[in-house]
PDBQT receptor file of N, H, CA, C and O in Angstrom, charges set to zero:
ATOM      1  N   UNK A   1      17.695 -35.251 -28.211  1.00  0.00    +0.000 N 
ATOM      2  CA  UNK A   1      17.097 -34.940 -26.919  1.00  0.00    +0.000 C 
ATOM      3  C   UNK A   1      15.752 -34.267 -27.188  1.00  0.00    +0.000 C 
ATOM      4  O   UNK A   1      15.680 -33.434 -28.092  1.00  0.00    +0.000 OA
ATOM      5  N   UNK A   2      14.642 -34.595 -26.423  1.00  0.00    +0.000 N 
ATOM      6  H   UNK A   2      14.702 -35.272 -25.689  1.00  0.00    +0.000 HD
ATOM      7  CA  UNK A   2      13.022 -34.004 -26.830  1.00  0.00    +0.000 C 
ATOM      8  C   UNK A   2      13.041 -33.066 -25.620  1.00  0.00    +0.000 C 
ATOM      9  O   UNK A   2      13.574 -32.994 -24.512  1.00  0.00    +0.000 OA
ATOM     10  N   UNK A   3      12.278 -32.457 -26.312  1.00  0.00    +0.000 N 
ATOM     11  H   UNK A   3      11.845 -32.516 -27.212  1.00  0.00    +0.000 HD
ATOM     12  CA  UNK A   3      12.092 -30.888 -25.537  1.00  0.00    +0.000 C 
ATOM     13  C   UNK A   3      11.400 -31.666 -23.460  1.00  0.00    +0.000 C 
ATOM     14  O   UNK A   3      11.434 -30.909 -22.490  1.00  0.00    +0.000 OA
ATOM     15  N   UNK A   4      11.058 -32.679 -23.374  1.00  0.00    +0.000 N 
ATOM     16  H   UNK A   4      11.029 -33.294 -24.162  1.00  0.00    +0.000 HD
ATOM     17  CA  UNK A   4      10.891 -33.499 -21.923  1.00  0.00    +0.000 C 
ATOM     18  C   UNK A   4      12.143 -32.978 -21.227  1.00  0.00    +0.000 C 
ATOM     19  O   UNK A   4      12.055 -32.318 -20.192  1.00  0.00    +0.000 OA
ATOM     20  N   UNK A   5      13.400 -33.301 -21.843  1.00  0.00    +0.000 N 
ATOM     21  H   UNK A   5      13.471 -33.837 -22.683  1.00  0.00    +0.000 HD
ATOM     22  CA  UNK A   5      14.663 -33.375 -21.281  1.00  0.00    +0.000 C 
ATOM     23  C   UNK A   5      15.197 -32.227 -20.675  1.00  0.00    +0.000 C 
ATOM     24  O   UNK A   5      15.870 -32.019 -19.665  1.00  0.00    +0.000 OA
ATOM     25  N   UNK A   6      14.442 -31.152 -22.066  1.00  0.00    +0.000 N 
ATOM     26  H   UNK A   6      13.895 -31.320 -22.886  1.00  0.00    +0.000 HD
ATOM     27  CA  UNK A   6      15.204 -29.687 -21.804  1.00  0.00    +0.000 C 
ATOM     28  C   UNK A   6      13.666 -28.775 -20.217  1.00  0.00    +0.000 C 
ATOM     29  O   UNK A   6      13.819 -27.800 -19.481  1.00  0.00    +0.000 OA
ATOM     30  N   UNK A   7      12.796 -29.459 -20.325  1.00  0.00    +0.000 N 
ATOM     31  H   UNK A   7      12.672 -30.251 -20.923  1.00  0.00    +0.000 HD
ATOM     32  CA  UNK A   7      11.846 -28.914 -19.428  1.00  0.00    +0.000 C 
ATOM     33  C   UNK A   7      12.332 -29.858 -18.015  1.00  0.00    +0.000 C 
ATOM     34  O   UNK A   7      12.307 -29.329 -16.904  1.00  0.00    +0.000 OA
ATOM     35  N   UNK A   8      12.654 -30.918 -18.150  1.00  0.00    +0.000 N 
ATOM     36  H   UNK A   8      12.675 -31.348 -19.053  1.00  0.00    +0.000 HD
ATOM     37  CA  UNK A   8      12.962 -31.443 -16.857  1.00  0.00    +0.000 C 
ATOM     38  C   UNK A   8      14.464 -30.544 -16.385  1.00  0.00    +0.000 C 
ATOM     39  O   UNK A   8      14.327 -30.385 -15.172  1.00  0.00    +0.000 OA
ATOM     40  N   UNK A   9      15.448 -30.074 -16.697  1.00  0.00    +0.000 N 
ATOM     41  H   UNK A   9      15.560 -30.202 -17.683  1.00  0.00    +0.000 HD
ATOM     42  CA  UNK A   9      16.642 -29.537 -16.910  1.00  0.00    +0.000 C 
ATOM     43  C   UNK A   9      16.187 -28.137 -15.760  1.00  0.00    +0.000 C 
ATOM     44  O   UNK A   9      16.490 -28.030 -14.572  1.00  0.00    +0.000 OA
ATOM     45  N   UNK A  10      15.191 -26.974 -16.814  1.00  0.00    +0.000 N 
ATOM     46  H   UNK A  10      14.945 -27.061 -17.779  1.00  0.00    +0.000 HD
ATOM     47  CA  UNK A  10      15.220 -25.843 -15.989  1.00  0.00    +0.000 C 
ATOM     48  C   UNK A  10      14.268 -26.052 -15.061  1.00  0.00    +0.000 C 
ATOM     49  O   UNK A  10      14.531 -25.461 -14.014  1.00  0.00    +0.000 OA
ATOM     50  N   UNK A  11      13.042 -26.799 -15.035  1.00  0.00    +0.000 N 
ATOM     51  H   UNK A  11      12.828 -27.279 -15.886  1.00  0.00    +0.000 HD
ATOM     52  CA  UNK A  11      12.210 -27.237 -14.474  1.00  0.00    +0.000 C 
ATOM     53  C   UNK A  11      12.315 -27.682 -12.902  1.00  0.00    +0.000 C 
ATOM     54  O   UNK A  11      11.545 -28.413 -12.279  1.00  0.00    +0.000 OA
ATOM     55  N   UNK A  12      13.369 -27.095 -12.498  1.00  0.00    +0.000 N 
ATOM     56  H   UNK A  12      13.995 -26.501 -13.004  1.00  0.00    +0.000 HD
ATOM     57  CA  UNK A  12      13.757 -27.684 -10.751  1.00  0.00    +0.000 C 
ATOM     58  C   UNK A  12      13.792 -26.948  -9.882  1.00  0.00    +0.000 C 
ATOM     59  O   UNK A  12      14.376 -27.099  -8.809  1.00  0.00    +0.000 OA
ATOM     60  N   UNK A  13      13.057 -25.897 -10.305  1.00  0.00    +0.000 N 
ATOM     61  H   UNK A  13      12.583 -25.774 -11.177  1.00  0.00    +0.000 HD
ATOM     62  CA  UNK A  13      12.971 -24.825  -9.435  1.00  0.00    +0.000 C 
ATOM     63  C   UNK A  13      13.865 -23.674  -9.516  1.00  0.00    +0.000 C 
ATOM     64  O   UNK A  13      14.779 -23.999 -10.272  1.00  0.00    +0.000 OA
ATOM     65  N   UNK A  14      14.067 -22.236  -9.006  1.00  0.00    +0.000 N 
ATOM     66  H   UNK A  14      13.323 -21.972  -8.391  1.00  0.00    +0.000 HD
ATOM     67  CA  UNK A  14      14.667 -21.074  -9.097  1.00  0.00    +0.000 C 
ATOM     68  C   UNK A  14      16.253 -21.458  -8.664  1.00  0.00    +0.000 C 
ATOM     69  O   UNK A  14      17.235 -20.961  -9.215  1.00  0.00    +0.000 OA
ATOM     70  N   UNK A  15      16.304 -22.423  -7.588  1.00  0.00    +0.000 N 
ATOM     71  H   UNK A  15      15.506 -22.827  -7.140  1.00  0.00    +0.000 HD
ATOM     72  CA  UNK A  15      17.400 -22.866  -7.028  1.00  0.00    +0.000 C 
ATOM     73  C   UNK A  15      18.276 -24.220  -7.896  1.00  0.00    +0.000 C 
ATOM     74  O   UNK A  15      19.452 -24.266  -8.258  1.00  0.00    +0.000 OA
ATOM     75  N   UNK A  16      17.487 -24.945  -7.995  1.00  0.00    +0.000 N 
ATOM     76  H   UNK A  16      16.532 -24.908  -7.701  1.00  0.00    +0.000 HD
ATOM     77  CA  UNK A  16      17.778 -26.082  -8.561  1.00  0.00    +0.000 C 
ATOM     78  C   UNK A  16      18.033 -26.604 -10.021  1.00  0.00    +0.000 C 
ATOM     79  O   UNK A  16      18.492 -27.703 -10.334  1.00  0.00    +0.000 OA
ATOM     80  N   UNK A  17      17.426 -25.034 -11.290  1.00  0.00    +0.000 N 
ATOM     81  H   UNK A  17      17.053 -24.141 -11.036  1.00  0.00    +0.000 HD
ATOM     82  CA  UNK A  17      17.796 -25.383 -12.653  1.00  0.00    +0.000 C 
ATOM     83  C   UNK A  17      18.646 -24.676 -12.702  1.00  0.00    +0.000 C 
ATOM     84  O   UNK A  17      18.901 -23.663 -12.052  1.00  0.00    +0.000 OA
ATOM     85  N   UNK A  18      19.317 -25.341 -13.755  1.00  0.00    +0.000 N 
ATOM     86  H   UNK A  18      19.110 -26.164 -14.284  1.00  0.00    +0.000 HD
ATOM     87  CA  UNK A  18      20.689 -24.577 -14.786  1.00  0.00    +0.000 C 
ATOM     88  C   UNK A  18      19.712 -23.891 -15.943  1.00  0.00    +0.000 C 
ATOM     89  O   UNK A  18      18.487 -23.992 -16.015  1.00  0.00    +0.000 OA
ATOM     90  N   UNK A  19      20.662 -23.120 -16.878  1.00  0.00    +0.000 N 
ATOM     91  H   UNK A  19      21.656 -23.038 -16.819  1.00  0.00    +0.000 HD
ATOM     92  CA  UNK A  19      20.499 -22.274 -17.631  1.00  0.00    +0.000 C 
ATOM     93  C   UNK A  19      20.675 -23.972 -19.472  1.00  0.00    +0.000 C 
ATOM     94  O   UNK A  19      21.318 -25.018 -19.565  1.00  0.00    +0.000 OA
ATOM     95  N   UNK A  20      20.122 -23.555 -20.011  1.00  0.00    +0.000 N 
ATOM     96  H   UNK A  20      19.599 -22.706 -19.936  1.00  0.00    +0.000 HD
ATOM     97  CA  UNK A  20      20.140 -24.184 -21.081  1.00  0.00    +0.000 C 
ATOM     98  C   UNK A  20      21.490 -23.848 -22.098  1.00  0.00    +0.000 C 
ATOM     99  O   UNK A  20      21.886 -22.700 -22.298  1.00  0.00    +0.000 OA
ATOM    100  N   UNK A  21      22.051 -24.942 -22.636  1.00  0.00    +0.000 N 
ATOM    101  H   UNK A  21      21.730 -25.875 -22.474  1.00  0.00    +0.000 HD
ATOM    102  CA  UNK A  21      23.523 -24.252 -23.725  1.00  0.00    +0.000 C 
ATOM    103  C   UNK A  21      22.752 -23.740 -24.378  1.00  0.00    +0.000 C 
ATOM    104  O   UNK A  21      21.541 -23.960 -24.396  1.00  0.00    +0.000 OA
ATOM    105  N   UNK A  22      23.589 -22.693 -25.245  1.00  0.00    +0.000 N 
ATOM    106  H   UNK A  22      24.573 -22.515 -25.230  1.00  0.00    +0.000 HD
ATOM    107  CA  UNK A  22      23.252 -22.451 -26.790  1.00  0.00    +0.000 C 
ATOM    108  C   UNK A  22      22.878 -23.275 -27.562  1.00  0.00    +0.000 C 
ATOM    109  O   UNK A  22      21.981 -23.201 -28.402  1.00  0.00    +0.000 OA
ATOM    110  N   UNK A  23      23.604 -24.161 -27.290  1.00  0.00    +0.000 N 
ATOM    111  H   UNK A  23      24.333 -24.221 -26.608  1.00  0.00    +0.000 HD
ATOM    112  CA  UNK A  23      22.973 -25.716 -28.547  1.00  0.00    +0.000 C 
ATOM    113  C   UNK A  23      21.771 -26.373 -27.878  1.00  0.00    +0.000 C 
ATOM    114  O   UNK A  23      21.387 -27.396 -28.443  1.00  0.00    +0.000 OA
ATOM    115  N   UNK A  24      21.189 -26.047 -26.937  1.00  0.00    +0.000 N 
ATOM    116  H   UNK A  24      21.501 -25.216 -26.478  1.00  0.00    +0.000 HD
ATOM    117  CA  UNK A  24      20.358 -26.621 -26.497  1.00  0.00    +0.000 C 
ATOM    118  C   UNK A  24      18.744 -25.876 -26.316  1.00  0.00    +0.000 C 
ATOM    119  O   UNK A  24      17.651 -26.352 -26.009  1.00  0.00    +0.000 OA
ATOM    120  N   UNK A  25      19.213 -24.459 -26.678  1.00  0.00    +0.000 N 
ATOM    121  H   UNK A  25      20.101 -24.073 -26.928  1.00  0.00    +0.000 HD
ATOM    122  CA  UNK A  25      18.470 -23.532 -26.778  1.00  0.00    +0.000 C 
ATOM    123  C   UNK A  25      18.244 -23.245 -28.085  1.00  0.00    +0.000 C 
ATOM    124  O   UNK A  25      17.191 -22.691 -28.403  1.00  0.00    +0.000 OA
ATOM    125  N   UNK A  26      19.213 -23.585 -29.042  1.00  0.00    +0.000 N 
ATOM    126  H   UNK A  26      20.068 -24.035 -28.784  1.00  0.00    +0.000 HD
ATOM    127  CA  UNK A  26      18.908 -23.263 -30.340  1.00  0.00    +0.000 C 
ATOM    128  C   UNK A  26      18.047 -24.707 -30.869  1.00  0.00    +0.000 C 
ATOM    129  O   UNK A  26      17.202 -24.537 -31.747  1.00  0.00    +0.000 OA
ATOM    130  N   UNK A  27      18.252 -26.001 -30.372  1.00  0.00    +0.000 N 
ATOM    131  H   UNK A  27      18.939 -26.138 -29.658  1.00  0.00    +0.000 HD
ATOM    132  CA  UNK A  27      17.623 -27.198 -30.730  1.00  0.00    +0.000 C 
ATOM    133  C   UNK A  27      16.117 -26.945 -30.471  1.00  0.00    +0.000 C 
ATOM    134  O   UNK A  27      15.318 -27.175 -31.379  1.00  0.00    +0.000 OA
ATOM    135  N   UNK A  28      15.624 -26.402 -29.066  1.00  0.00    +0.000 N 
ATOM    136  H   UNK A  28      16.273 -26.215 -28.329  1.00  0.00    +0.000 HD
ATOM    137  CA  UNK A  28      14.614 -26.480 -28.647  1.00  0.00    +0.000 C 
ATOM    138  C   UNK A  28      14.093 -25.726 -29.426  1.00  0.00    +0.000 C 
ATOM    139  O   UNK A  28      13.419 -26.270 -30.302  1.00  0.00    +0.000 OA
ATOM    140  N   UNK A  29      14.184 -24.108 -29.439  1.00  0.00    +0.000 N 
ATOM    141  H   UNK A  29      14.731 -23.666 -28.728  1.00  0.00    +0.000 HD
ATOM    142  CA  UNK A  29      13.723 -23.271 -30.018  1.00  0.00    +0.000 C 
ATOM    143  C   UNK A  29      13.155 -23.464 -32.048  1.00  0.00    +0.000 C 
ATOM    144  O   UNK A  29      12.344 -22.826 -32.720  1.00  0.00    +0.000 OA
ATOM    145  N   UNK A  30      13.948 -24.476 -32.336  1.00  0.00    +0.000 N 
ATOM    146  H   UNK A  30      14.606 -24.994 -31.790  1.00  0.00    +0.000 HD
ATOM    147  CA  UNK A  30      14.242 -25.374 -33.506  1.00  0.00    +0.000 C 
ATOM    148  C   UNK A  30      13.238 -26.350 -33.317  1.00  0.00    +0.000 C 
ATOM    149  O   UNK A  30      12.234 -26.216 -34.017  1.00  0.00    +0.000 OA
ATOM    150  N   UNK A  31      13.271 -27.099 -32.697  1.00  0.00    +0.000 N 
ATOM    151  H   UNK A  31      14.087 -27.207 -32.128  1.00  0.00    +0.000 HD
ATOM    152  CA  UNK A  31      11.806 -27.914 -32.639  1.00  0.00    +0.000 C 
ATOM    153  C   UNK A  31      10.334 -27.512 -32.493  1.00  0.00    +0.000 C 
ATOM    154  O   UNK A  31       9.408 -28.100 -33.053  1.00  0.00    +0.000 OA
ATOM    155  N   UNK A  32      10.213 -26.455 -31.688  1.00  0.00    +0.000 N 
ATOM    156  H   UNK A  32      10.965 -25.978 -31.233  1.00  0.00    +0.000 HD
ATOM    157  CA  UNK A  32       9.106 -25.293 -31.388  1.00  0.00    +0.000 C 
ATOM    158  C   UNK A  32       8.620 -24.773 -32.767  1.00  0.00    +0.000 C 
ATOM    159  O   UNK A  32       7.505 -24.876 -33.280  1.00  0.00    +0.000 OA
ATOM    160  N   UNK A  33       9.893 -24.112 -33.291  1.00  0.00    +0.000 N 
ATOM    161  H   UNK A  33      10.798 -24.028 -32.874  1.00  0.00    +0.000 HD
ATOM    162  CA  UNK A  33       9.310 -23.612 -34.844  1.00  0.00    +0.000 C 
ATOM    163  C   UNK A  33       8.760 -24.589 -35.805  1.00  0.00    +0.000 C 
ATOM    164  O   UNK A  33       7.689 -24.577 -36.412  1.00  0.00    +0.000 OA
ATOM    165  N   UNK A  34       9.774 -25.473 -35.805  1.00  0.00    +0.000 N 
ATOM    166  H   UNK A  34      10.644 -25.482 -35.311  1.00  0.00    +0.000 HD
ATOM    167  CA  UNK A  34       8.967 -26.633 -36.590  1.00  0.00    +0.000 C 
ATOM    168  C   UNK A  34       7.717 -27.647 -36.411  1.00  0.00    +0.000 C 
ATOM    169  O   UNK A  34       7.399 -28.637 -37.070  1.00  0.00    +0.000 OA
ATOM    170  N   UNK A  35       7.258 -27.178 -35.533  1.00  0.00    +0.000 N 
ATOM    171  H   UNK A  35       7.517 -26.374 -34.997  1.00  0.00    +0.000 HD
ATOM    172  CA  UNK A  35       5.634 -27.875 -35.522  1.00  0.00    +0.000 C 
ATOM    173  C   UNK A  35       5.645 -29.081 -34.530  1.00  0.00    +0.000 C 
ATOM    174  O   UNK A  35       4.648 -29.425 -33.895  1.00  0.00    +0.000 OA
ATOM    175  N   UNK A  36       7.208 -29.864 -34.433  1.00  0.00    +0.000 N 
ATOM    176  H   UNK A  36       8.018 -29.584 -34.949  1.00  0.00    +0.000 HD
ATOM    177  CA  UNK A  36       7.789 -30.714 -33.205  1.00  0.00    +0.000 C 
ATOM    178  C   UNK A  36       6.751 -31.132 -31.980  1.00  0.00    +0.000 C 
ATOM    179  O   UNK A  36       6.279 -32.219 -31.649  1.00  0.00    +0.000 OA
ATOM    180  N   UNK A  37       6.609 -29.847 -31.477  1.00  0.00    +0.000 N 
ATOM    181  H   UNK A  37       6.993 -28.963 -31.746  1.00  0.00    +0.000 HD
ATOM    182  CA  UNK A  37       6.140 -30.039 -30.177  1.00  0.00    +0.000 C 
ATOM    183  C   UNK A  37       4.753 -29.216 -29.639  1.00  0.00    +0.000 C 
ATOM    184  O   UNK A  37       4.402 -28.040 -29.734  1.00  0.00    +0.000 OA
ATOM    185  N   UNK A  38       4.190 -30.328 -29.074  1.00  0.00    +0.000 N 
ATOM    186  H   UNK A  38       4.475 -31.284 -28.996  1.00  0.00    +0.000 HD
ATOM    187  CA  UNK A  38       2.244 -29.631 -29.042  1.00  0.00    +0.000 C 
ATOM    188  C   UNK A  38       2.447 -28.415 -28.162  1.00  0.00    +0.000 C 
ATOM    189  O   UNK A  38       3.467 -28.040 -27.583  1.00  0.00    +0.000 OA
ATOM    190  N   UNK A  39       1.147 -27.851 -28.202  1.00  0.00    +0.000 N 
ATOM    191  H   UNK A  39       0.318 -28.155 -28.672  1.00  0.00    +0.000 HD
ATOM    192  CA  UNK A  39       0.865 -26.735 -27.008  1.00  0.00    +0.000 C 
ATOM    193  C   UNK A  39       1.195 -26.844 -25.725  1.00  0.00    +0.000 C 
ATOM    194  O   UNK A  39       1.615 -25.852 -25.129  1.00  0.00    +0.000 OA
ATOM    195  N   UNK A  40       1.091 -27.778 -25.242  1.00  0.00    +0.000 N 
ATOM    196  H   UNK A  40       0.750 -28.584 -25.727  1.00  0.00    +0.000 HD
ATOM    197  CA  UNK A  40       1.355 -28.066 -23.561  1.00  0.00    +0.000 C 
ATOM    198  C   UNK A  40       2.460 -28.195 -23.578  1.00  0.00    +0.000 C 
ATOM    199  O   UNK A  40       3.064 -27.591 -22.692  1.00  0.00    +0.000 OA
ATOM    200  N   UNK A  41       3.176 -28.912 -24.433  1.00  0.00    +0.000 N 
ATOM    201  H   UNK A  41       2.686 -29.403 -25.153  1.00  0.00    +0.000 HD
ATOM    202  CA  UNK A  41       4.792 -28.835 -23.933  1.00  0.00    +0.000 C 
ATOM    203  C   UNK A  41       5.255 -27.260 -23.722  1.00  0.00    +0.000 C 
ATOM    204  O   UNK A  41       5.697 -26.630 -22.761  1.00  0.00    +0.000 OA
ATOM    205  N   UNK A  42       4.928 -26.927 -25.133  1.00  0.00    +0.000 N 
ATOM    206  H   UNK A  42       4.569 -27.439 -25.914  1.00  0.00    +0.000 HD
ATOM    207  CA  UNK A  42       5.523 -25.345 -25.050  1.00  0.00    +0.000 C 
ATOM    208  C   UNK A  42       4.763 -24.544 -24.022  1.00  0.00    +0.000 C 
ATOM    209  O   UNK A  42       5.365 -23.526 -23.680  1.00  0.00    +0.000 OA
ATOM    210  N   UNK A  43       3.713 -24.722 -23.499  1.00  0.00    +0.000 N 
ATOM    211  H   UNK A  43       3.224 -25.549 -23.776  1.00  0.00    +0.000 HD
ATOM    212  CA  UNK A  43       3.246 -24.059 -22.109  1.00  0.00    +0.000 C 
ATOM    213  C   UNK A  43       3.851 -24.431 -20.955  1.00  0.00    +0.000 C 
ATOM    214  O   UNK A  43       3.900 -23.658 -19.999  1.00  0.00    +0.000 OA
ATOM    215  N   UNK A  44       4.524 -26.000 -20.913  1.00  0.00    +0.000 N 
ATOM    216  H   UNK A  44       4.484 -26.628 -21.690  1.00  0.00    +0.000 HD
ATOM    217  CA  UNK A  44       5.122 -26.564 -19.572  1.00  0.00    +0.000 C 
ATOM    218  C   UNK A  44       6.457 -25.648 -19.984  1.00  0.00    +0.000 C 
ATOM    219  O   UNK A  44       6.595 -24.562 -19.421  1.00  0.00    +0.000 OA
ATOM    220  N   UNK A  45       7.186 -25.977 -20.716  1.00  0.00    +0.000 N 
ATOM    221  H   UNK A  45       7.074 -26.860 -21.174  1.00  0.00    +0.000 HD
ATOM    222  CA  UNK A  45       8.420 -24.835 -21.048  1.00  0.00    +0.000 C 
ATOM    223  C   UNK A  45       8.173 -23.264 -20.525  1.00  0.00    +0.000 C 
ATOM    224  O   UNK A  45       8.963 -22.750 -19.732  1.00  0.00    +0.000 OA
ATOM    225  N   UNK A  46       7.283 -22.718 -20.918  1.00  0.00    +0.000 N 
ATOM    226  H   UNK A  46       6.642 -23.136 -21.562  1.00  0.00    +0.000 HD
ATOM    227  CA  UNK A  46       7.283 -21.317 -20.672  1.00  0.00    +0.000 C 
ATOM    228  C   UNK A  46       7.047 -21.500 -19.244  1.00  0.00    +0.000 C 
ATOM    229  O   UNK A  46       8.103 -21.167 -18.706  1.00  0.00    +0.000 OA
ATOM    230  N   UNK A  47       6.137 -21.889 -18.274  1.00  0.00    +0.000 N 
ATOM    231  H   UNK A  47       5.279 -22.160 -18.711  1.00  0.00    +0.000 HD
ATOM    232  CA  UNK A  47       5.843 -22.083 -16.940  1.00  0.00    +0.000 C 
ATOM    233  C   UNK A  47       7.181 -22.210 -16.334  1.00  0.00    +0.000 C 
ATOM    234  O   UNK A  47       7.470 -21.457 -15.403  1.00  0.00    +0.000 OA
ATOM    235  N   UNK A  48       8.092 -23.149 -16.796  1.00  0.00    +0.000 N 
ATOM    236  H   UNK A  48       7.857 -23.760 -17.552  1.00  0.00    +0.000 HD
ATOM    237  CA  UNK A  48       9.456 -23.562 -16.236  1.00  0.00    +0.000 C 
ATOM    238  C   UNK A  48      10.228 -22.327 -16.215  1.00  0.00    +0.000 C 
ATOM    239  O   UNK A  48      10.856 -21.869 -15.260  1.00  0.00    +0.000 OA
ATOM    240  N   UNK A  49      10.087 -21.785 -17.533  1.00  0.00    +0.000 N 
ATOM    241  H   UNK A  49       9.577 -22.157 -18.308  1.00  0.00    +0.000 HD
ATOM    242  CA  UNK A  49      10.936 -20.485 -17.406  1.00  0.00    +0.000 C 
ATOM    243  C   UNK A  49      10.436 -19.204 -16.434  1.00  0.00    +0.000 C 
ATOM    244  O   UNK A  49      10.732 -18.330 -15.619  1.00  0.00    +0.000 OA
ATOM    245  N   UNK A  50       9.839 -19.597 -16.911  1.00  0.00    +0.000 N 
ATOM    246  H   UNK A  50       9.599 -20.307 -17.573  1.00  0.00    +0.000 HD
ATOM    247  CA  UNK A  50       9.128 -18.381 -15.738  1.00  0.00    +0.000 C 
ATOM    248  C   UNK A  50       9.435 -18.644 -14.134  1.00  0.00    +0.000 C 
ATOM    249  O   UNK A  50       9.647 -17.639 -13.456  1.00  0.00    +0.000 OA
ATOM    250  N   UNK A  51       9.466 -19.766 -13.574  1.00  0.00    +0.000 N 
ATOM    251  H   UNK A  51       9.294 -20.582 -14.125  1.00  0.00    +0.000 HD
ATOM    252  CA  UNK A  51      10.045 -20.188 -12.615  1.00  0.00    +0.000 C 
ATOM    253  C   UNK A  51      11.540 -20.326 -11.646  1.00  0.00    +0.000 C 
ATOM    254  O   UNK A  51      11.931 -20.043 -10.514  1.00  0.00    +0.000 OA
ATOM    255  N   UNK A  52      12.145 -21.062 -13.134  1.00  0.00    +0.000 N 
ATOM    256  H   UNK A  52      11.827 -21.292 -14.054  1.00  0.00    +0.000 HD
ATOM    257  CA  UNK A  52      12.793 -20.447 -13.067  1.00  0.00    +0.000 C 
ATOM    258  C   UNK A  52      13.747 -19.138 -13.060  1.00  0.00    +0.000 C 
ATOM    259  O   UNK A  52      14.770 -19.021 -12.385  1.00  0.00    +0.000 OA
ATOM    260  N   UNK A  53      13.369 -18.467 -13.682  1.00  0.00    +0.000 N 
ATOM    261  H   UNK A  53      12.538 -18.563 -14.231  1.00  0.00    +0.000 HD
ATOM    262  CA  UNK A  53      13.408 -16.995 -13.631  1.00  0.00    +0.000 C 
ATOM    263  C   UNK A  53      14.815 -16.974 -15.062  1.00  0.00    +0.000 C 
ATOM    264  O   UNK A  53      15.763 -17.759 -15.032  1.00  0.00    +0.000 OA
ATOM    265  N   UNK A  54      14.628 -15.972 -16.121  1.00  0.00    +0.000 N 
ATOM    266  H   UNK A  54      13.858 -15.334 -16.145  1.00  0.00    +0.000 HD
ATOM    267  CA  UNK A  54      15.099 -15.665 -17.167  1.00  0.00    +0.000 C 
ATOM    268  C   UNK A  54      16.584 -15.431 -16.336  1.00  0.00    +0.000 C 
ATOM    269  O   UNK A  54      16.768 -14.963 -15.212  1.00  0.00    +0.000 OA
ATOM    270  N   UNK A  55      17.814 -16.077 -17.598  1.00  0.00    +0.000 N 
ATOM    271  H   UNK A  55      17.665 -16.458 -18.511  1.00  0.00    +0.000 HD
ATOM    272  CA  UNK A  55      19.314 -15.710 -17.259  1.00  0.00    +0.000 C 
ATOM    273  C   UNK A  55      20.077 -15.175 -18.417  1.00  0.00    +0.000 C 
ATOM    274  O   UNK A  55      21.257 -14.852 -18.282  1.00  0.00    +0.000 OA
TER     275      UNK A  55
C-alpha cells in the first residue's frame, strides 16, 4: 500500500477519517524514513493529520 492510500484513509475530514493501524503507521512512517516518498506527499500527510485532528 503507498503512502496515496494511507493519505486518502485520514484525509476525509475530522468526521469522516479513521485513525491509521499500527501496521499501517509503522509502514508509512517506514517509507518516510527511507527516502520512499517526496516532500509533498509527506506535506499532504501532515495537512491530513492536522485535519484530521491527532488520536
Amino acid at each position: 500500500m503507498g503512502i496515496a492510500s494511507y493519505i486518502k484513509e485520514i484525509g476525509r475530514g475530522h468526521e469522516g477519517a479513521r485513525s491509521l493501524s499500527i501496521a499501517d503507521a509503522n509502514d508509512l512512517m517506514s517509507q518516510v524514513l527511507d527516502g520512499q516518498v517526496t516532500d509533498l506527499e509527506i506535506g499532504a500527510f501532515a495537512l491530513a493529520m492536522r485535519i484530521k485532528g491527532e488520536s
